[in-house]
Every structure is written in C-alpha cells, then in structure tokens.
C-alpha positions in Angstrom: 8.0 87.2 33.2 8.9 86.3 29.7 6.8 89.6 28.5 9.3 91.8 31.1 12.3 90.1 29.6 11.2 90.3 25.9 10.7 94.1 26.7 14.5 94.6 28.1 15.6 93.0 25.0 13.7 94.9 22.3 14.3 97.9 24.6 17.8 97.4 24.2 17.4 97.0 20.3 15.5 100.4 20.0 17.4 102.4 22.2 21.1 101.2 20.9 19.3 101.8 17.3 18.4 104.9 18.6 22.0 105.8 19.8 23.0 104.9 16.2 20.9 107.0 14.1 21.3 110.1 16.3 24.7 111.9 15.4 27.5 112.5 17.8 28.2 111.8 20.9 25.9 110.1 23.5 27.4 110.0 27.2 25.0 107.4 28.4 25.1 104.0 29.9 23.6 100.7 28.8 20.6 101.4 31.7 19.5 104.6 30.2 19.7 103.5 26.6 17.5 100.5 27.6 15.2 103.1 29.4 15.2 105.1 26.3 14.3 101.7 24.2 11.5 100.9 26.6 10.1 104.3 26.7 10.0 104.6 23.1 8.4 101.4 22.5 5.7 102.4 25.1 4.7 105.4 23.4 4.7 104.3 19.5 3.0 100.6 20.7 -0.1 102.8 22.3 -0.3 104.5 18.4 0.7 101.5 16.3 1.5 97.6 16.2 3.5 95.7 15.2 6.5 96.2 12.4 5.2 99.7 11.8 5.4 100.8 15.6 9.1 99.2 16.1 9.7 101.8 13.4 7.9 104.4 15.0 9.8 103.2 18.2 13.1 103.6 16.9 12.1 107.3 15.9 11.0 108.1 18.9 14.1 106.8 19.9 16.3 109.3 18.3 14.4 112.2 19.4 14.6 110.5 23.6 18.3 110.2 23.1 18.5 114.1 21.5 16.5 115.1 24.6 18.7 113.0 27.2 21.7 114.3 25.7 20.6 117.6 25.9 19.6 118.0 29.2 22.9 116.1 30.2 25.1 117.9 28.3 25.7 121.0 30.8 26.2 118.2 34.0 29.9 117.5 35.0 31.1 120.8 33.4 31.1 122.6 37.0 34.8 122.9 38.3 35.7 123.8 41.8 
C-alpha cells in the first residue's frame, strides 16, 4: 500500500514538473497529470534507477503532456 501511495505522489511530482517545463497551455486536470507522472516514471524506471531515471521521468514527462495536449487540442472546438 505504501508503494501505491509513494507512486501517486512522485507521479504527481513528475507530471506537475512535466506541466512546467512544457510551454503554453495545458488543459488538463490533476488526474491526468498524475497519470502522466505515473506513466512516465514507468517507462524511464524500466531503463534507469534511481536519480538518473526521475530525470529521465520528468523528460518523458514533457514529451506525455505535448502528446496529451495534442490530441486534446481539437476536442470542445465543435459548435452546434
């Protein structure tokens, strides 16, 4: 339980860091940015450990939120 709870946390840290270092505007709430955090962190710790893949994590980060905000960009644009 505390490995689940540890994980929402530092996914929360990556993905808001992620949010940070990409530039403009991210439409996304607090769930997906932790989903984001948690994803990245998943696929740098497979490749590297420790203070090197929380790096890596928050890289891959970046790119995520680019590719959420780009496939999220065109939704709610549709008027009737």
């Amino acid at each position: 339980m505390g490995y689940i709870i540890g994980l929402i946390i530092a996914g929360a840290i990556v993905g808001a860091l992620g949010r940070l270092f990409h530039p403009g505007r991210d439409p996304m709430g607090i769930l997906l940015t932790i989903g984001i955090g948690i994803a990245a962190l998943l696929i740098a710790g497979l490749i590297f450990h420790g203070v090197v893949g929380f790096v890596v994590g928050v890289i891959v980060a970046v790119v995520l939120v680019a590719l959420v905000g780009r496939v999220t960009a065109g939704r709610g644009a549709a008027t009737i």
